[in-house]
C-alpha positions as CSV (number, residue, x, y, z in Angstrom):
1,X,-88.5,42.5,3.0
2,X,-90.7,44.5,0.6
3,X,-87.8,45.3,-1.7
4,X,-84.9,43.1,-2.9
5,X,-81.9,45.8,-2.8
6,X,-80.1,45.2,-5.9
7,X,-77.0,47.5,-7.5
8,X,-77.0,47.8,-11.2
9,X,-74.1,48.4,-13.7
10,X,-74.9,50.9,-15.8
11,X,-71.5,51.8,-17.0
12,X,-71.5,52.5,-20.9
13,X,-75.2,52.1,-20.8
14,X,-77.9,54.5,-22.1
15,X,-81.2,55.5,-19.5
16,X,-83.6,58.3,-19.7
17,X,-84.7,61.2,-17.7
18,X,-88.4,62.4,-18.6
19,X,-88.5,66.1,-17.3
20,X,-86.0,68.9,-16.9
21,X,-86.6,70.6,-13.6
22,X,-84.5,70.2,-10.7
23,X,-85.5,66.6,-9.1
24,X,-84.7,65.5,-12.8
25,X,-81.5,67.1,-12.7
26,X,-80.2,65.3,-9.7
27,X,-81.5,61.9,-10.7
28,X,-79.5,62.6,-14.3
29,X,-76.5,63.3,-11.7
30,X,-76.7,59.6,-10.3
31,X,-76.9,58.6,-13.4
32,X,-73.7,59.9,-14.9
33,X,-72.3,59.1,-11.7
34,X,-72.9,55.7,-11.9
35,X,-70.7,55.7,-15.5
36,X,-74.1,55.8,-17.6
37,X,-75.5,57.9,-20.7
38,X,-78.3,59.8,-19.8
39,X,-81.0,60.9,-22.4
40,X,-83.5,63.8,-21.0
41,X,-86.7,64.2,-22.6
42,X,-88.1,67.6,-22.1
43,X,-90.6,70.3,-24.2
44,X,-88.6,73.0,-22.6
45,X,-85.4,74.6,-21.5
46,X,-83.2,72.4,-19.0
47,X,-83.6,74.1,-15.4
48,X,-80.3,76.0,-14.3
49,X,-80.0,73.0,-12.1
50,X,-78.5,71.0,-15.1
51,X,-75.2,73.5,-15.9
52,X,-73.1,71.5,-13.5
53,X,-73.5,68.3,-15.7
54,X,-72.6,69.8,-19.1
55,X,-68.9,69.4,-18.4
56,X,-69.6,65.8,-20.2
57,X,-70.5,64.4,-23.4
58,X,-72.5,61.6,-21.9
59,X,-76.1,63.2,-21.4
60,X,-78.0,64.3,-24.1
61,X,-81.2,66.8,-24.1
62,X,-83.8,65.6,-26.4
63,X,-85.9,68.9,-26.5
64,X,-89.5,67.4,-27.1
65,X,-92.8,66.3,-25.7
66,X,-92.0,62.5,-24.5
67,X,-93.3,59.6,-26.5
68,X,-93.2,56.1,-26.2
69,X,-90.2,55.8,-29.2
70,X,-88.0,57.6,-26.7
71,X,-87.7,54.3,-24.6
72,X,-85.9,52.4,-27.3
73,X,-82.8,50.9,-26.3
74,X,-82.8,52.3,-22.8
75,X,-81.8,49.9,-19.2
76,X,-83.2,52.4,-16.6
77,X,-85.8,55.1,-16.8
78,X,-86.9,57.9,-14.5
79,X,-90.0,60.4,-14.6
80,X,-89.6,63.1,-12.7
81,X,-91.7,65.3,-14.9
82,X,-93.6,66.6,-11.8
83,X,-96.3,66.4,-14.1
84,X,-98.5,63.5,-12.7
85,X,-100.6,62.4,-15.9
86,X,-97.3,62.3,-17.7
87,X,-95.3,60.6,-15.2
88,X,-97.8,57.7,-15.3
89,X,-97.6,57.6,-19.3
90,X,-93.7,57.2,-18.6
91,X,-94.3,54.3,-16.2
92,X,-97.0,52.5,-18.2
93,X,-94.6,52.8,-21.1
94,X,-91.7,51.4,-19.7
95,X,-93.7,48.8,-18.1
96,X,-94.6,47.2,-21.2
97,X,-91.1,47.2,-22.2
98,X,-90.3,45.5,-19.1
99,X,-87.9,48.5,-18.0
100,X,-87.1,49.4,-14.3
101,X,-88.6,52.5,-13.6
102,X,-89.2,55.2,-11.1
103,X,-91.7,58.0,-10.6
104,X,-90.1,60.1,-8.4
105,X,-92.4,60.7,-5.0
106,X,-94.8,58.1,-6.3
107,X,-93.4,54.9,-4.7
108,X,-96.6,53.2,-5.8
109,X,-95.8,53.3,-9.2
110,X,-92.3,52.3,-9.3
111,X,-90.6,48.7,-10.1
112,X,-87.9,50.3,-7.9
113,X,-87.2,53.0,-5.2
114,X,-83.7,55.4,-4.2
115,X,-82.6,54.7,-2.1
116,X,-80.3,57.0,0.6
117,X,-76.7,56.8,-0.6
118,X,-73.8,56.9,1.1
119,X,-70.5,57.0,-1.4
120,X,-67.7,55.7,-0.7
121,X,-66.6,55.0,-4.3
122,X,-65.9,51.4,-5.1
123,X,-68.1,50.9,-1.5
124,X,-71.8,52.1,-1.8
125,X,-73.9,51.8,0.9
126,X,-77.7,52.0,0.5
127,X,-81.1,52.9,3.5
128,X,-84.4,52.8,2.3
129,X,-87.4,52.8,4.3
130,X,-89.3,51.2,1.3
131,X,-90.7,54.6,0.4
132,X,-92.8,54.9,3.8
133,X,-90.2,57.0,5.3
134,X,-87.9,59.0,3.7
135,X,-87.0,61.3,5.7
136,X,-85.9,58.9,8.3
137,X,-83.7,57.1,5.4
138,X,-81.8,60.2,5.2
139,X,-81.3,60.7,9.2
140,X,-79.9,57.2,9.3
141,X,-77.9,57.4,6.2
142,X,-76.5,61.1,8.1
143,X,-75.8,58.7,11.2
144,X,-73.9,56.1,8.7
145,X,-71.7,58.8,7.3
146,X,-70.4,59.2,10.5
147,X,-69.0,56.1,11.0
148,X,-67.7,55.3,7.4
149,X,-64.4,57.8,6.6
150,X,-64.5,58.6,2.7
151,X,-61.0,56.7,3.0
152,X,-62.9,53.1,3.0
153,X,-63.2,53.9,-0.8
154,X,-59.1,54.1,-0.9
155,X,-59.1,50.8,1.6
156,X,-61.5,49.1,-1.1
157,X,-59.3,50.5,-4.3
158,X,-56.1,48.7,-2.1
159,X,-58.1,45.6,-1.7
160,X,-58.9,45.3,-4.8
161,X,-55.2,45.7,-6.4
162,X,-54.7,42.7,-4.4
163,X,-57.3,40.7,-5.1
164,X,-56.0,38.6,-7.8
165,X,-52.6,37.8,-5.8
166,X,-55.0,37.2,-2.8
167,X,-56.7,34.6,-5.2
168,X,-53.6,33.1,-6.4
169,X,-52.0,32.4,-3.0
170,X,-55.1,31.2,-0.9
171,X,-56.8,28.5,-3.4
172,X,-60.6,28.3,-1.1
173,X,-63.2,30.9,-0.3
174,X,-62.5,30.4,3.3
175,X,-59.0,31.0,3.5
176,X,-59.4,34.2,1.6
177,X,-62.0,35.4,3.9
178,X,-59.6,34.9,6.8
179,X,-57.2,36.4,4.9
180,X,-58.9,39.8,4.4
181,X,-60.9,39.8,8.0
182,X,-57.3,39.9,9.6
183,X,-56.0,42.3,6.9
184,X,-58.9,44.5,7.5
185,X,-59.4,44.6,10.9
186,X,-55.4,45.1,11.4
187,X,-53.6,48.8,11.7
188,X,-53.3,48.4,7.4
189,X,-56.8,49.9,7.1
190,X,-55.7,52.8,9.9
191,X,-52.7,53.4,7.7
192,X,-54.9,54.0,5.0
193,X,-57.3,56.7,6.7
194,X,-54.7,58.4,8.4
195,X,-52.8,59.2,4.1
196,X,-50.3,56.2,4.6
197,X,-51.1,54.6,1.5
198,X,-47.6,53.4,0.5
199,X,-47.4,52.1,4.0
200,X,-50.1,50.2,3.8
201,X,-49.9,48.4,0.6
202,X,-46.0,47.5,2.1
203,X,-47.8,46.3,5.1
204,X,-50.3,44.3,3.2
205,X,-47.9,43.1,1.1
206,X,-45.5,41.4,3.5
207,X,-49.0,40.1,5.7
208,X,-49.2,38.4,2.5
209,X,-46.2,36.5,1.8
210,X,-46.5,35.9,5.5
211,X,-49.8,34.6,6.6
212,X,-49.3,32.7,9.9
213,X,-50.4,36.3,11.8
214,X,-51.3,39.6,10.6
215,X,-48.9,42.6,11.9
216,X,-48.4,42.4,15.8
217,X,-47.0,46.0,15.9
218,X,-49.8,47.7,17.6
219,X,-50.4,51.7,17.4
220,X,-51.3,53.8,19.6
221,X,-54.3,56.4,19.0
222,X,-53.9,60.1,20.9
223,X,-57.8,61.2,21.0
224,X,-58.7,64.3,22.0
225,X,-62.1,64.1,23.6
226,X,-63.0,67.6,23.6
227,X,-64.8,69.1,26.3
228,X,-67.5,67.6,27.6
229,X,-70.3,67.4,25.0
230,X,-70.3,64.0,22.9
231,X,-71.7,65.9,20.1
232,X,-68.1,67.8,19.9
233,X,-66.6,64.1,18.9
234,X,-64.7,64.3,15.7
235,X,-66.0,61.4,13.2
236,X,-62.2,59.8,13.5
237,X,-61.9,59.9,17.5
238,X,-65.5,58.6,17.2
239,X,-64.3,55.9,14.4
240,X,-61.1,55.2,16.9
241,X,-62.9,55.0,19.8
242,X,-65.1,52.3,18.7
243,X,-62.1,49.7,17.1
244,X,-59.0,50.5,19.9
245,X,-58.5,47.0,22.0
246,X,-57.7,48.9,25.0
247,X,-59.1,52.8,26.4
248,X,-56.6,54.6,28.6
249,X,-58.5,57.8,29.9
250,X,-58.4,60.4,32.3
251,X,-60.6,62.3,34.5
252,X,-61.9,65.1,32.0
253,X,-63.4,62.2,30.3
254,X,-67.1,62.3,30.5
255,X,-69.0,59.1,30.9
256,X,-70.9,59.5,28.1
257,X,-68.2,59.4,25.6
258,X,-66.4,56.6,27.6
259,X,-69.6,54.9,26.3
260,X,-69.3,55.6,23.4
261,X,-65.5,53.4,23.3
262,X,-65.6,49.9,21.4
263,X,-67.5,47.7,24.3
264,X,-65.3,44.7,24.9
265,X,-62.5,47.2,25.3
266,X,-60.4,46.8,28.0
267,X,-60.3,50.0,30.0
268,X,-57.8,51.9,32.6
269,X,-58.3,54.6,34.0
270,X,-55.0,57.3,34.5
271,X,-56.5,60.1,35.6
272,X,-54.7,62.9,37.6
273,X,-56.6,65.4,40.1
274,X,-55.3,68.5,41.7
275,X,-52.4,67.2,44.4
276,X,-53.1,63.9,43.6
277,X,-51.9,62.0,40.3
278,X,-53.3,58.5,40.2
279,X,-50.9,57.6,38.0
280,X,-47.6,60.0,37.1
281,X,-46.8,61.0,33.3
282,X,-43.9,59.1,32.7
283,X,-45.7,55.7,33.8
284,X,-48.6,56.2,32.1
285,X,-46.2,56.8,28.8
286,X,-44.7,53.4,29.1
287,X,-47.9,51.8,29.7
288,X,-48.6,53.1,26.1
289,X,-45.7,51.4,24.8
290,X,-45.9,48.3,26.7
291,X,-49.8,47.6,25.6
292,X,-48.4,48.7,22.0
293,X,-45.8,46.0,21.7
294,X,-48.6,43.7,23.0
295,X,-49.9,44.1,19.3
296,X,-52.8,46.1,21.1
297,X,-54.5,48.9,19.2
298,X,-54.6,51.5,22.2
299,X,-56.6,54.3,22.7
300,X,-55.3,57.3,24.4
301,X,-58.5,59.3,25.4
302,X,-57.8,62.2,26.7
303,X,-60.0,65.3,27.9
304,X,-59.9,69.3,25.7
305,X,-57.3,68.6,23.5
306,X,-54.2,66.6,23.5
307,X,-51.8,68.8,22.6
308,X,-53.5,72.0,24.5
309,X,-52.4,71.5,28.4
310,X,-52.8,67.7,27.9
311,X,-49.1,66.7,27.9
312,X,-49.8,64.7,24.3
313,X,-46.4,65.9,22.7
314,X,-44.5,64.4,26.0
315,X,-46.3,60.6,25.3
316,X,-45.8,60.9,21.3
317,X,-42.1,61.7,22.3
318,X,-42.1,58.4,24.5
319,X,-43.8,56.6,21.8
320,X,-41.0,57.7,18.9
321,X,-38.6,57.0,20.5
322,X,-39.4,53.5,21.0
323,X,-40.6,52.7,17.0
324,X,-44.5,52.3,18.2
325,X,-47.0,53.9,15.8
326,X,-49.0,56.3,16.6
327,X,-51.7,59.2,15.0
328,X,-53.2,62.0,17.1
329,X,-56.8,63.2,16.8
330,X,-57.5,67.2,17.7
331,X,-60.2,67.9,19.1
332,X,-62.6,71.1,20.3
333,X,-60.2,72.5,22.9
334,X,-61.8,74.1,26.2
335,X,-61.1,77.6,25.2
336,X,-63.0,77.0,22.0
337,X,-66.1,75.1,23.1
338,X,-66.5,76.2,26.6
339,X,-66.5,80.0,25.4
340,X,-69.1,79.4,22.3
341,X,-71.4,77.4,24.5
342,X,-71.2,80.7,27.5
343,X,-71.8,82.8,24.3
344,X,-68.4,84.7,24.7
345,X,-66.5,85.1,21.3
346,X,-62.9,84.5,22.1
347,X,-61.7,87.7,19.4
348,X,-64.3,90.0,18.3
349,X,-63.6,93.6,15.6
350,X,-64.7,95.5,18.3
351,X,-63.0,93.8,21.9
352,X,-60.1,91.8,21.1
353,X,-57.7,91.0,18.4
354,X,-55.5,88.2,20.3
355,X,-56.2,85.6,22.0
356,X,-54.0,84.3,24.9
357,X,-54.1,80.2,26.4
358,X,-52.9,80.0,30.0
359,X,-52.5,77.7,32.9
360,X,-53.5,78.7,36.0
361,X,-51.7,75.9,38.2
362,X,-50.3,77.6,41.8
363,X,-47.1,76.2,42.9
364,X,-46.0,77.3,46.5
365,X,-48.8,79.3,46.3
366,X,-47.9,81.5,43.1
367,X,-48.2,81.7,39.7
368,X,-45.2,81.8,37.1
369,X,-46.6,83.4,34.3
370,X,-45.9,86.3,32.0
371,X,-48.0,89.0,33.9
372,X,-47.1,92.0,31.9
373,X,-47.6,90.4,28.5
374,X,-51.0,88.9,30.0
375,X,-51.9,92.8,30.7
376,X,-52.0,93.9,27.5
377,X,-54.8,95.8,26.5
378,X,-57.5,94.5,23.8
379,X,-56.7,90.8,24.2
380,X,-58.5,87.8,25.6
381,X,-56.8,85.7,28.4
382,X,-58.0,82.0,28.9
383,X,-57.1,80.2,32.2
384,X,-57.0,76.2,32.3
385,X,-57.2,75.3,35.5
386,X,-57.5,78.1,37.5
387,X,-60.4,78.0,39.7
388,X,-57.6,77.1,43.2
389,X,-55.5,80.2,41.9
390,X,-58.4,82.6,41.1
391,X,-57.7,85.0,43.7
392,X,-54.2,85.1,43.1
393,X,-55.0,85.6,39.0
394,X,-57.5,88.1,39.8
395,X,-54.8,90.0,42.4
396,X,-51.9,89.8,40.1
397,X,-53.6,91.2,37.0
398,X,-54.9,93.9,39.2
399,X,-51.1,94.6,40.3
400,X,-50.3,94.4,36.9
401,X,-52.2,97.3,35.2
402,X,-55.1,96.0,34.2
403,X,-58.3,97.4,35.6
404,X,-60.8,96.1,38.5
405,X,-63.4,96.4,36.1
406,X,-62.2,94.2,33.6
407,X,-65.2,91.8,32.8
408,X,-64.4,88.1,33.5
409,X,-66.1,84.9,33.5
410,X,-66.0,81.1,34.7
411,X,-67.6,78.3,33.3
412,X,-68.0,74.9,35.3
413,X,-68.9,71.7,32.8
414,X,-68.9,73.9,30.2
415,X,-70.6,72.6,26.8
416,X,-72.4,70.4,28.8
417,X,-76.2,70.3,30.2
418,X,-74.5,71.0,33.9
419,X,-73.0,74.0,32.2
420,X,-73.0,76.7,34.7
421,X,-71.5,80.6,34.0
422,X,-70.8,82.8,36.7
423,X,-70.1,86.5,35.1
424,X,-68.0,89.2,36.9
425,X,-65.1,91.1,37.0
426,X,-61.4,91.0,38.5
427,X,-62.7,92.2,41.9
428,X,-65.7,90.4,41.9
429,X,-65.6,87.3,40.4
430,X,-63.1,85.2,43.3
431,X,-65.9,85.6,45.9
432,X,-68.9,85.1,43.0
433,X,-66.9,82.0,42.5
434,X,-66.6,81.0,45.7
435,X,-70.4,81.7,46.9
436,X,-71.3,79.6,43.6
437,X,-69.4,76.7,45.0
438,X,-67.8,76.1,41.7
439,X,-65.9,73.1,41.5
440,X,-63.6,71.7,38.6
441,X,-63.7,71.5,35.5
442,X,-64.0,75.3,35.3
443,X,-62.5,77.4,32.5
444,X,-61.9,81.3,33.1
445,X,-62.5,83.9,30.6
446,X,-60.9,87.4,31.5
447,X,-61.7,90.5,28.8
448,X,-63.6,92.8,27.0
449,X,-65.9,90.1,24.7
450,X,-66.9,88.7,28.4
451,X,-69.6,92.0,28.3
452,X,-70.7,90.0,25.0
453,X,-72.1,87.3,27.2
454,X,-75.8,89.1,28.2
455,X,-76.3,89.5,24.4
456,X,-75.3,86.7,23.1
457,X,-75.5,83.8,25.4
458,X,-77.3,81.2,23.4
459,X,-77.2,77.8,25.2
460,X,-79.5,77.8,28.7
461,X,-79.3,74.3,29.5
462,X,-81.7,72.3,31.7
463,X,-80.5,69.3,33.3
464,X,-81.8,65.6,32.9
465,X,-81.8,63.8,36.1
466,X,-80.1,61.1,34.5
467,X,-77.7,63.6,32.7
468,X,-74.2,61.4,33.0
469,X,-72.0,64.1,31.1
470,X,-69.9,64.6,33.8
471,X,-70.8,62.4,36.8
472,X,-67.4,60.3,38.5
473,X,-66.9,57.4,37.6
474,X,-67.7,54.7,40.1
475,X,-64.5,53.0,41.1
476,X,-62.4,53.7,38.1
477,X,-59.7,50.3,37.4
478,X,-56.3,51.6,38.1
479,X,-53.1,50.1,36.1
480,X,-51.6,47.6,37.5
481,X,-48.1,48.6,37.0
């Protein structure tokens, strides 16, 4: 370890800024953020970077050519001058004053180095590369921010109201650790990133005055996977996925982001295919509740979006009515992804000013759905899964008034790199489709703003051999009910 990482209190205390361009202005901003006074030392006018800091009293511009007086009664310096011979007069200075000081970009000449910051205000998490590579500080600090919600700064502020009745009722180190691992690690931190502040400090409140266990209520988390592409992850499914006890999925549920699922996780696997449901709705919904009660945080994973076509208001509705918590995560829904990675806008000024979500299931070989308002002219019309009924979409829109011509699309494994985009129209596209050998999980795109897609189609994919996105599962585990 080249560097002993260390976090200062500078509240109330003063520290100087040589220089007044830019750089200096955002190390002044860390300063001030970090409850300090901040002198700046500087011959000329303050760069326009420094107007956002004048809403406070605490920094002060000393408008003159730096000298060795100006470090008198400072705890922290910075020289960020930019000006090399005078950087190194601030750092010899401050040196023989035995003052911490860094040279911005000059690691070499620093008693300490920034690092990356990730704020989480009372948590502060620090990278550094030791000045070799900062750039890569900043990527892994980007990966970080992922996985810490700005919330953990509420979780700390809770903690720390309780800290002295936490003190008072366990007596030894240990027990207090024990204490606040199962506090922390229980649904009381999930109440606080999901805005249930007041139900958490209840919750914590009554774990304390009862420590033999921490809650066993379990909750149940409703993640919308999206479709297809990991990258489409929201930060909380991704935070979810990695703490549930338990992942119930289904088949839209690509590999890849089943790996990406807390490891020791148990796993089930409730996926329904066309004609054959592995599991039926209202089973799967008790399983929810039973795992639940278990004190189990469970993890409802379920492909697009749960509440687009993914029956996620039907297992909420089980879930209410039998007291188990739950929170649902949105996610990037088919329509939206699948049509921005075939570069077709779904509305566009010139094509279409509504937008229309359908689902193309066939039952006794028919469609029930609203043909004449689906006909409407300047609209787009998005079919979930459609690709069995194409022909009789295609036919039934023709009876219906809308022209042969109309330009229509379908995607297979859309956002993915097995993305594939067949573009037609109403009378071509079910035998395009069909000499393709399309096979789900297709999306159809019927409209103007599919005649976008030559122009505009942005994402030509070229599958890895080891590309997993959306390869079956080998020998899915089944619920045993």
């Amino acid at each position: 370890m080249d560097y002993l990482p260390i976090f200062l209190d500078l509240r109330g205390k003063n520290s100087l800024v040589v220089g007044g361009g830019d750089t200096a202005a955002r190390k002044a901003s860390l300063l001030l953020g970090a409850g300090a006074w901040v002198t700046v030392v500087s011959p000329e006018a303050l760069s326009d970077a420094f107007t956002t800091l004048k809403h406070t009293d605490r920094i002060i511009h000393r408008q003159a050519a730096f000298e060795a007086s100006h470090l008198d009664g400072m705890e922290l310096v910075f020289a960020a001058s930019t000006d090399e011979a005078l950087d190194k007069q601030v750092y010899e200075a401050a040196r023989t004053r035995r003052l911490p000081v860094n040279v911005v970009d000059k690691p070499e000449i620093c008693s300490f180095i920034m690092p990356s910051i990730i704020d989480r205000s009372p948590v502060v998490v620090a990278v550094s590369s030791g000045g070799e590579a900062p750039v890569l500080s900043r990527l892994l600090r980007a990966r970080l921010e992922t996985l810490i919600p700005a919330a953990y700064g509420r979780l700390a502020a809770l903690a720390g109201r309780f800290k002295a009745r936490v003190r008072q009722r366990f007596t030894t180190t240990d027990k207090r650790r024990k204490f606040w691992e199962n506090a922390l690690l229980s649904p009381i931190a999930e109440m606080v990133f999901s805005g249930r502040e007041q139900e958490a400090e209840a919750a914590l409140a009554k774990m304390l005055d009862d420590t033999s266990t921490a809650p066993d209520q379990g909750e149940v988390y409703l993640v919308g996977a999206g479709p297809g592409n990991p990258d489409l992850l929201t930060f909380r499914a991704l935070r979810l996925m990695q703490q549930a006890d338990v992942v119930v999925y289904d088949r839209l549920v690509s590999p890849a982001i089943l790996d990406m699922c807390r490891r020791d996780a148990d796993r089930f696997y409730v996926g329904k295919e066309r004609d054959n449901h592995a599991v039926p709705q209202d089973e799967i919904n008790m399983v929810l509740v039973r795992l639940a009660k278990e004190g189990k945080r469970v993890l409802r994973l379920k492909g697009g979006d749960p509440f687009i076509f993914g029956r996620g208001g039907e297992e909420i509705e089980t879930l209410r009515e039998h007291d188990v918590p739950f929170q649902v995560v949105p996610a990037v829904t088919a329509a939206a992804g699948v049509a921005s990675y075939a570069g077709i806008p779904l509305t566009h000024r010139d094509h279409a000013q509504a937008l229309i979500l359908v689902t193309g299931h066939l039952k006794d070989g028919t469609m029930d759905l609203d043909w004449d308002m689906l006909c409407r002219p300047r609209q787009t019309i998005v079919i979930y899964m459609g690709l069995k009924g194409l022909v009789t979409l295609c036919d039934e829109m023709k009876k219906h008034g809308m022209p042969a011509d109309t330009p229509a699309a379908i995607v297979q494994q859309g956002t993915t790199l097995n993305q594939r985009v067949v573009i037609g129209n109403l009378d071509t596209l079910p035998a395009q489709a069909a000499q393709a050998e399309l096979k789900p999980p297709t999306l159809i795109i019927v409209g103007s703003v599919v005649s976008l897609h030559e122009k505009l189609n942005w994402f030509k994919p070229e599958p890895a051999a080891d590309d997993h996105w959306h390869t079956p599962l080998d020998k899915p585990t089944h619920l045993d009910m």
